[in-house]
C-alpha positions in Angstrom: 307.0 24.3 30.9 305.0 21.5 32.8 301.7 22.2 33.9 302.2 21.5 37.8 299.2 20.7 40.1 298.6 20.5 44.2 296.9 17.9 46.0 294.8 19.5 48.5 294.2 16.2 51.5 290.5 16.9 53.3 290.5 16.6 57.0 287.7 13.8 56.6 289.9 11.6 54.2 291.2 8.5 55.7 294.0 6.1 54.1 291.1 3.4 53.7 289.7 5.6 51.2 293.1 6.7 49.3 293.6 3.1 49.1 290.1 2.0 47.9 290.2 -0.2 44.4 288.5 2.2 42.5 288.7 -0.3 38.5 291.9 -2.2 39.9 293.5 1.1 40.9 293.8 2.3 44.3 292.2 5.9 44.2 294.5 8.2 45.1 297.5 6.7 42.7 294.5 6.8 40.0 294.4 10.0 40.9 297.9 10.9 40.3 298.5 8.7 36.9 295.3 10.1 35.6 296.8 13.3 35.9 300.0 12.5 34.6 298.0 11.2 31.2 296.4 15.0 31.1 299.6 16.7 31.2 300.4 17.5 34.5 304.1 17.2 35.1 304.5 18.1 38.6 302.5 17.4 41.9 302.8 19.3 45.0 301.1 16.9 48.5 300.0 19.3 51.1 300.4 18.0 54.1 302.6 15.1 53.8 302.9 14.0 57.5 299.7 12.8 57.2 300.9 10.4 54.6 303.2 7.4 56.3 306.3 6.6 54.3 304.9 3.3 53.4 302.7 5.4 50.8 305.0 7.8 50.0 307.3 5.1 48.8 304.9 2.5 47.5 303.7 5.9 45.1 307.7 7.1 44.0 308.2 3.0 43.2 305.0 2.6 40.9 306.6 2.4 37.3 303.6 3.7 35.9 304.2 7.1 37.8 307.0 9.6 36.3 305.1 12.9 37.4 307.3 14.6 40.0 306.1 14.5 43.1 306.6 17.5 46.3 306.0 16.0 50.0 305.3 19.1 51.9 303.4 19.7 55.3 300.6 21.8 55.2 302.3 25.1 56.6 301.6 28.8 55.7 303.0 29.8 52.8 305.9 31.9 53.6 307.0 27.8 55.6 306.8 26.3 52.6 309.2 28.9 50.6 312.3 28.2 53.3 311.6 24.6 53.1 311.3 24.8 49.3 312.3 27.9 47.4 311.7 26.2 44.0 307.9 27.1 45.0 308.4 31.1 44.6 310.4 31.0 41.2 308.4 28.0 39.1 304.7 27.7 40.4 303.1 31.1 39.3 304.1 31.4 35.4 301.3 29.3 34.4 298.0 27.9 35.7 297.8 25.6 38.5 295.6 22.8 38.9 294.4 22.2 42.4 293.2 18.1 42.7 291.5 16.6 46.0 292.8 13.7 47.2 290.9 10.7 47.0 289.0 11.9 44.0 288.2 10.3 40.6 288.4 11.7 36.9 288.0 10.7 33.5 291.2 11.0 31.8 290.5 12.3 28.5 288.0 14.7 30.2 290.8 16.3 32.6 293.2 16.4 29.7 291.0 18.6 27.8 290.6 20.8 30.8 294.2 21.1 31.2 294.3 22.1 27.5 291.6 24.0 27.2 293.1 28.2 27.3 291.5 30.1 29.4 292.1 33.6 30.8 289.5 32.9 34.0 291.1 33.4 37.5 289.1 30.1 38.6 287.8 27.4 36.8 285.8 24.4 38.1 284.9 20.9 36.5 281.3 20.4 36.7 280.7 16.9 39.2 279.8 13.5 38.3 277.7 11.5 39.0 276.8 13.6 41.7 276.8 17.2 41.9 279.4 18.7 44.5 278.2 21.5 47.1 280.2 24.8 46.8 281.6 23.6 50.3 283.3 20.4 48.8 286.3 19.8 47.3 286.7 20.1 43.5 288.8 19.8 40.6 290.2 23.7 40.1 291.9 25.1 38.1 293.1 28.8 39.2 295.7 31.6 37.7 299.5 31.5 38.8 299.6 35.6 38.1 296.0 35.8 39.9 296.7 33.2 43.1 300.0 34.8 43.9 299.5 37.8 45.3 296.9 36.3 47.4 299.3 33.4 48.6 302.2 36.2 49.3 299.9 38.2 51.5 298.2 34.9 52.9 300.2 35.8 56.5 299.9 32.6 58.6 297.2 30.6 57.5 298.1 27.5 55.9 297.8 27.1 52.7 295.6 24.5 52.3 292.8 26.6 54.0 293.6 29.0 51.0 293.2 27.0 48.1 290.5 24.5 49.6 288.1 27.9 50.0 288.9 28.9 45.9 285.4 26.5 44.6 283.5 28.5 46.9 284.1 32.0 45.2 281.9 33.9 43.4 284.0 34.5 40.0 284.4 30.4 39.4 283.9 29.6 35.3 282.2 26.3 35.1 284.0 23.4 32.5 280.7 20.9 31.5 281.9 17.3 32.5 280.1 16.2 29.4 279.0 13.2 31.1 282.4 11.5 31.7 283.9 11.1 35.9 284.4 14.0 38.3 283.8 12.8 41.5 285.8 15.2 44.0 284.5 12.7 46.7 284.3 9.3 46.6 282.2 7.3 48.9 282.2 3.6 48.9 278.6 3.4 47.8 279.3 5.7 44.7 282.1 3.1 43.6 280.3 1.2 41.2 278.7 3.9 40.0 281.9 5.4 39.0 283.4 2.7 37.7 280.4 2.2 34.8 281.4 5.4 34.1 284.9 4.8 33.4 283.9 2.2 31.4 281.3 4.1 29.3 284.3 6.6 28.5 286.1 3.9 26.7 286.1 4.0 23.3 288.4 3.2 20.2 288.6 4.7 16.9 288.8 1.3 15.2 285.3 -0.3 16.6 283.2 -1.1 14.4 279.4 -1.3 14.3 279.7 -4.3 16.3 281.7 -3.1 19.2 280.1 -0.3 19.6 276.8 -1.9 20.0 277.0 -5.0 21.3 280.8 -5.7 22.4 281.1 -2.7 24.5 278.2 -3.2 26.0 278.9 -6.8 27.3 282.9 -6.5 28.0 282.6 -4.4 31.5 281.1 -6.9 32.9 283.9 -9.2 32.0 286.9 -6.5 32.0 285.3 -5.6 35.8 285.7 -9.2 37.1 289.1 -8.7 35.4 290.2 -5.8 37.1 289.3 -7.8 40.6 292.7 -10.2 39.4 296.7 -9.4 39.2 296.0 -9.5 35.5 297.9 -8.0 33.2 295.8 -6.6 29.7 298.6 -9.3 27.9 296.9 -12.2 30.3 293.3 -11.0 28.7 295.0 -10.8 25.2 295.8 -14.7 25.8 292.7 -15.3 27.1 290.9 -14.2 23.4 293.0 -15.5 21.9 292.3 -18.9 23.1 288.8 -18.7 23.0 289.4 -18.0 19.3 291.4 -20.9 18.9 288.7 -23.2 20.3 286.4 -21.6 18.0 288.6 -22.7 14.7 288.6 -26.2 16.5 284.7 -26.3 16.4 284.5 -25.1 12.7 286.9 -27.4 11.6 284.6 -30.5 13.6 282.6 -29.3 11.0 278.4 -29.6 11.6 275.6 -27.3 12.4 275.9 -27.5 16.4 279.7 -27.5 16.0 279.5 -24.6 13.3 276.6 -22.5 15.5 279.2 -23.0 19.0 282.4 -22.4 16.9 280.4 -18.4 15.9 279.3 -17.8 19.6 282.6 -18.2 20.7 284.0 -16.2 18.0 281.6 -13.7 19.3 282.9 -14.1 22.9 286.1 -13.7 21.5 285.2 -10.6 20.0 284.0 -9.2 23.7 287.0 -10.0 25.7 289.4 -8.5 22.6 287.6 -5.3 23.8 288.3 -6.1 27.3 292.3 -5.9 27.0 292.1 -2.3 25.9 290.0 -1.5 28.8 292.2 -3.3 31.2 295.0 -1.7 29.6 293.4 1.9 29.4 291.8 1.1 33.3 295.1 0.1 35.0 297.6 2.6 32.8 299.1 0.0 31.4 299.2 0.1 27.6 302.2 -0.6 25.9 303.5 -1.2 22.3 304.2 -4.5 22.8 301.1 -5.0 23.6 299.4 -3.2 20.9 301.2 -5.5 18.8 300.6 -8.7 20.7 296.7 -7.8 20.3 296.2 -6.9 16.8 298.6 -10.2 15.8 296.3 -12.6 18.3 293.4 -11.4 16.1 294.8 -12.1 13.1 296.3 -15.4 14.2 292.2 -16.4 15.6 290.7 -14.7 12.2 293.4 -17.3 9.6 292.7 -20.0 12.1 288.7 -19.8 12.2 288.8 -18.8 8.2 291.4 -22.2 7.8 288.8 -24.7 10.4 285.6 -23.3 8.3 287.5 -24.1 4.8 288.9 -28.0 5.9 284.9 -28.5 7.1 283.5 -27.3 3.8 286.5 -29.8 2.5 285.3 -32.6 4.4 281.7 -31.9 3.5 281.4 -31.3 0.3 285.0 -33.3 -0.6 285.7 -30.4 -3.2 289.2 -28.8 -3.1 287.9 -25.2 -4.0 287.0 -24.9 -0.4 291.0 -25.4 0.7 291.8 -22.8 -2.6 288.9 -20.3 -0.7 290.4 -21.0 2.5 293.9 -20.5 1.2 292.9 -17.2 -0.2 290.8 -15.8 2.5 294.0 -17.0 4.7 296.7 -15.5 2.7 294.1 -11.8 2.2 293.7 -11.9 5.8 297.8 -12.1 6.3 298.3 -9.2 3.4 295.5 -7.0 4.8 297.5 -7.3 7.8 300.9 -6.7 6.8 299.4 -3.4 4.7 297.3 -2.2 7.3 300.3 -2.3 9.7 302.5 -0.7 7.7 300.0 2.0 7.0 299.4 2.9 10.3 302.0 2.2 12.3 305.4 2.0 9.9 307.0 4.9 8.6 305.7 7.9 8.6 303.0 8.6 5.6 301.0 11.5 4.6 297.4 11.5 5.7 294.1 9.9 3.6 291.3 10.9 5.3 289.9 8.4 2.5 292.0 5.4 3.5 291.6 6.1 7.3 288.3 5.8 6.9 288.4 2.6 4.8 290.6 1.2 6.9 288.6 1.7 10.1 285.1 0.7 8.4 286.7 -3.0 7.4 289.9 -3.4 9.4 287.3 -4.6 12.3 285.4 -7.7 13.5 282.1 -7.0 12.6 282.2 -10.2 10.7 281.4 -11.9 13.3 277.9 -11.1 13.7 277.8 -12.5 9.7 279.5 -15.3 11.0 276.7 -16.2 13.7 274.0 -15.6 11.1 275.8 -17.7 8.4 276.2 -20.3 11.0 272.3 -20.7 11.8 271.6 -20.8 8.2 274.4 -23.0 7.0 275.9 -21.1 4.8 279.2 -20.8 6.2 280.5 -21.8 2.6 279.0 -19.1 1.0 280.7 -16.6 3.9 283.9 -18.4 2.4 283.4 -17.1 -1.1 283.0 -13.7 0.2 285.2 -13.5 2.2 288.5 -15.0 -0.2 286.9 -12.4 -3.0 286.6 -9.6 -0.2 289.7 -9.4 1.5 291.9 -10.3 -1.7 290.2 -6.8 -2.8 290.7 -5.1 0.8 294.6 -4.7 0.5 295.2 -4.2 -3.0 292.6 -0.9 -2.4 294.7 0.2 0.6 297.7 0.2 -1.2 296.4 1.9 -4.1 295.3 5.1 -1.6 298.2 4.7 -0.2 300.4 5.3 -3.2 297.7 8.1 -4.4 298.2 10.0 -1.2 301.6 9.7 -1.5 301.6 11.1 -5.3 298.9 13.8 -4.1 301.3 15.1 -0.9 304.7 15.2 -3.3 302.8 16.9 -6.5 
């Protein structure tokens, strides 16, 4: 049974503001894939002749949106039953969420309020960044079994006018927004606002110390001037991946300017490989393929930076042990990669908390903070050792948890 959902449209709304750019996403069709992502499975529009066909259409064409979607005008309730019976047999076995036009929500926040049980006739998500008055609209959530009978006996006023007076009851249940977006009402001036919100509630379970602390906190103000752009989360893939690139060049030039640019734009690398996620996760548009393309971009910048730091050393020192470190650190890099991949995202395994946790505290790029420092200092060649010793001990350990867990789950 899908968890179904109205849109409630308030008088003062315009289609300026449905159609606002809120993080590359016009609101109201944010509005709609973000509750899609929570769960919600069907949408009923009130009044939909105050929607022209234009956006009704441009909406049902989006590939991103599969939710099913009711246009119905705003009529008393016993209208809406003879111009769609469906209504009186489907919409009351569950709880219905009731969503203002216009507004904005954090995903992962509204999908935990959709899965949150609750036995509350009315529930209401707190407001952010600014608190709502009990006159606005809101993001409810209200009983099928306890709205009926209210709805039946409703006579002739429209039903809109029912459900937009529910936030200003008395019985309402509050749900914290824990600091993430509910903004019920969206002004332009609150748009940038918002948006740093969205951003702050992007995280991923495989940052490292790095990203959390300093990546994240520099790539909205790239991902945001991304967002402004047709780009696509692949184009911003590309984009590190380049800058990567460029930074093997400037290792391989060999140097202590060269070496020092060659780990600053390794950095920068680093920052926009955040930025494709939040593009992705900003614009609903992740996909396997380019999961995929991401994870193999970094690897393909980390053999190529590892290979340009190995020929310099080569070329400096004229040993050959620096092409055997690079070599190694190359071909660990490739392995770790292969293993980690197959661990995660092959067949199905049993679960390590152990080796998830392994995995995510080196399968990162917080190596590229050392490689800055070792940069500065010149002692890139010493990062070499490490690294070849390192990562030739990284995947060997994976698969040995990996087989343990394995022996462990089939006694």
């Amino acid at each position: 049974m899908s968890t179904k959902a109205i849109v409630l449209t308030p008088a003062t709304i315009t289609l300026d503001d449905l159609s606002r750019p809120i993080a590359g996403v016009p609101a109201l069709l944010r509005l709609l894939l973000s509750a899609q992502r929570a769960g919600i499975g069907e949408i009923l529009f009130l009044g939909a002749n105050r929607y022209p066909s234009a956006v009704q259409h441009s909406l049902m064409r989006d590939s991103r949106l599969l939710t099913r979607l009711i246009w119905l005008d705003d009529l008393p309730w016993s209208a809406l039953l003879q111009a769609c019976p469906d209504l009186e047999k489907e919409w009351w076995e569950s709880d219905l969420w009731i969503l203002p036009a216009g507004g904005v929500i954090d995903v992962q926040l509204l999908r935990d309020a959709v899965q949150r049980p609750s036995t509350d006739a009315i529930t209401v998500i707190d407001a952010w960044p600014l608190p709502s008055q009990r006159c606005e609209a809101a993001f409810v959530r209200v009983s099928g079994a306890w709205l009926q009978p209210m709805v039946a006996t409703s006579g002739d006023i429209a039903l809109s006018s029912l459900l937009g007076g529910l936030p200003q009851r008395e019985e309402i249940v509050h749900i914290p927004n824990r600091g993430l977006v509910c903004a019920p009402v969206v002004s332009e001036a609150q748009c940038p606002a918002i948006e740093r919100g969205l951003f702050s509630g992007l995280t991923s379970a495989s940052d490292g110390w790095v990203d959390r602390h300093l990546n994240r906190n520099l790539s909205p103000w790239f991902s945001g001037w991304f967002l402004r752009f047709p780009l696509t989360p692949n184009h911003v893939t590309l984009m590190a991946l380049t800058i990567g690139l460029l930074s093997a060049v400037c290792f391989a030039h060999g140097g202590w300017v060269s070496n020092v640019l060659g780990a600053l734009l390794l950095q920068w690398s680093a920052v926009i490989d955040c930025c494709d996620g939040e593009v992705a996760r900003l614009k609903f548009l992740e996909s396997t393929s380019g999961y995929y393309l991401d994870i193999a971009c970094d690897n393909l910048v980390h053999i190529a930076v590892f290979a340009g730091i190995a020929w310099a050393s080569y070329q400096d020192l004229g040993q050959t042990s620096s092409l055997l470190l690079g070599g190694l650190a190359a071909f660990g890099t490739a392995m770790a990669f292969l293993v980690v991949l197959t661990m995660r995202h092959g067949r199905p395994r049993m679960a390590s908390a152990t080796l998830d946790r392994l995995i995510d505290a080196l399968a990162n790029r917080d190596f590229s903070l050392i490689v800055v420092a070792c940069a500065l200092t010149g002692t890139l060649q010493w990062f070499l050792w490490a690294l070849a010793i390192g990562v030739n001990l990284f995947w060997p350990l994976v698969l040995g948890l990996a087989h343990k867990a394995q022996r462990t789950a089939h006694g």
